[in-house]
N, C-alpha and C positions, 0 to 999 in steps of 0.2 A: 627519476622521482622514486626514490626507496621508501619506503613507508617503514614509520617505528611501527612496535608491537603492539601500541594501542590501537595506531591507526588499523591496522589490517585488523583487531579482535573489533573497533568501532563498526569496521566495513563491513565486516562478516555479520554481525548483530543488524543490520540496514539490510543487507538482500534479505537475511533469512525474513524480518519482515516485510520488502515488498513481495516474497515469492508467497507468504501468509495472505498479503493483501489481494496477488493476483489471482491463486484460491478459492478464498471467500467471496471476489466481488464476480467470479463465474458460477461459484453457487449460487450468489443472491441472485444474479441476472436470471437463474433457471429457478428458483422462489419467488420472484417480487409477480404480482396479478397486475400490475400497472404496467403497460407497456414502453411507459417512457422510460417508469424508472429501470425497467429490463434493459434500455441504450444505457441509462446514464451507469449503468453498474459492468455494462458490456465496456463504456469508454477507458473508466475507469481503470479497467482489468489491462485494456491496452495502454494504458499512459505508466503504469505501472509498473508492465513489463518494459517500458524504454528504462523508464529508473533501475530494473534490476539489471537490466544489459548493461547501462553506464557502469555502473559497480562491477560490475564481473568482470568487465575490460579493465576497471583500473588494478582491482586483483590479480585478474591472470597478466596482467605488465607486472606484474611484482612479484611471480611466480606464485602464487597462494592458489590451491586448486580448491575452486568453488563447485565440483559436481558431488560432492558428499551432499554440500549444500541445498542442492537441487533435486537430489534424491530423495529428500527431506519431506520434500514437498510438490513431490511429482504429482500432477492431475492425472488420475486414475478416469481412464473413463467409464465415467458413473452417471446416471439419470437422478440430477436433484428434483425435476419436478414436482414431485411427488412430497419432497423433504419438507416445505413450507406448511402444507397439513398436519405432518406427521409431528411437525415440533410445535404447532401451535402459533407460528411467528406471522405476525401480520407485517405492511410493507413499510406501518410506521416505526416497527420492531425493527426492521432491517435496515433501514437510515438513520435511526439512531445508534443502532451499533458501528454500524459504516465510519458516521461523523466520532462517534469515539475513538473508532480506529485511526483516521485520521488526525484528531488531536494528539494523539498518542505518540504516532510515528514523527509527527512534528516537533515532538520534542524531544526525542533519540536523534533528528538530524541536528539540533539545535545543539545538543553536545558533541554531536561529532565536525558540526565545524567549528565549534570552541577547543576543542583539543587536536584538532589536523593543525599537524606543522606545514605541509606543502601549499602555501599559495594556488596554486593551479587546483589541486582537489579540494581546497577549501571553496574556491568559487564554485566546483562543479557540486557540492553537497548543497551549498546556497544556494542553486537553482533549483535542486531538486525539494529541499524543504520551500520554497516558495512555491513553486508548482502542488507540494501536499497541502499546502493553507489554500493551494485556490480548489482542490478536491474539497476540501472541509467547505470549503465557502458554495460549493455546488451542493453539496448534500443541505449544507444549513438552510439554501435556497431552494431546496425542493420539500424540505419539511416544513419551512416557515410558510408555502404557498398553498401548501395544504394544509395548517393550521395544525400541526403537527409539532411545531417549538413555540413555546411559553415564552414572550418576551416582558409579560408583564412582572 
């Protein structure tokens, strides 16, 4: 399975934002005062990084070295605790930015399996955007249970 030049520039645009996603949602887990939502941003960070592992495999099968990549966005270890104060961010703040992220990245996967020529990574991007609609759909359900999304 050789990948055109889109394909591997699409790839490469998808990790760089799950390893952003995996990032932020270990920040938010050491931010959020809720301690559920500290799992559900811990789960997150984990479902994430399987996504960036898929990609990286299908990269490094096509020789494309993805450690610039990861450089990029190496977790420094840092104590956010403290960060949620200091920015002002309440944990409705942080689930809303969360669920934007996730719409986001749903639809970067949406174009990349509208233009993957290979069958076989075309399904595996299609698992993984339906897996980020079910992230969006846990966050939408942890702000709409707390009264935190506007459905009227």
């Amino acid at each position: 399975m050789s990948l055109t030049s889109k394909e591997k520039s699409l790839l490469q645009e998808n990790l760089n934002a799950e390893y952003l996603c995996i990032r932020k949602y270990k920040q938010y887990a050491s931010m959020a005062s809720d301690s559920k939502l500290k799992q559900v941003f811990t789960d997150l960070a984990n479902k994430e990084q399987t996504h960036a592992d898929t990609i990286k495999s299908i990269l490094s099968q096509n020789n494309v070295n993805t450690q610039v990549l990861l450089e990029n966005y190496a977790d420094p270890q840092q104590d956010f605790s403290n960060m949620q104060n200091n920015l002002g961010l309440t944990d409705a703040q942080l689930l809303n930015d969360a669920l934007s992220t996730e719409k986001h990245i749903s639809g970067e996967y949406n174009t990349s399996v509208l233009e993957s020529a290979c069958p076989k990574i075309r399904k595996q991007l299609q698992h993984i955007q339906q897996e980020e609609q079910q992230h969006a759909e846990t966050l939408f359900n942890e702000m709409k249970s707390r009264g935190w999304y506007n459905l009227s």
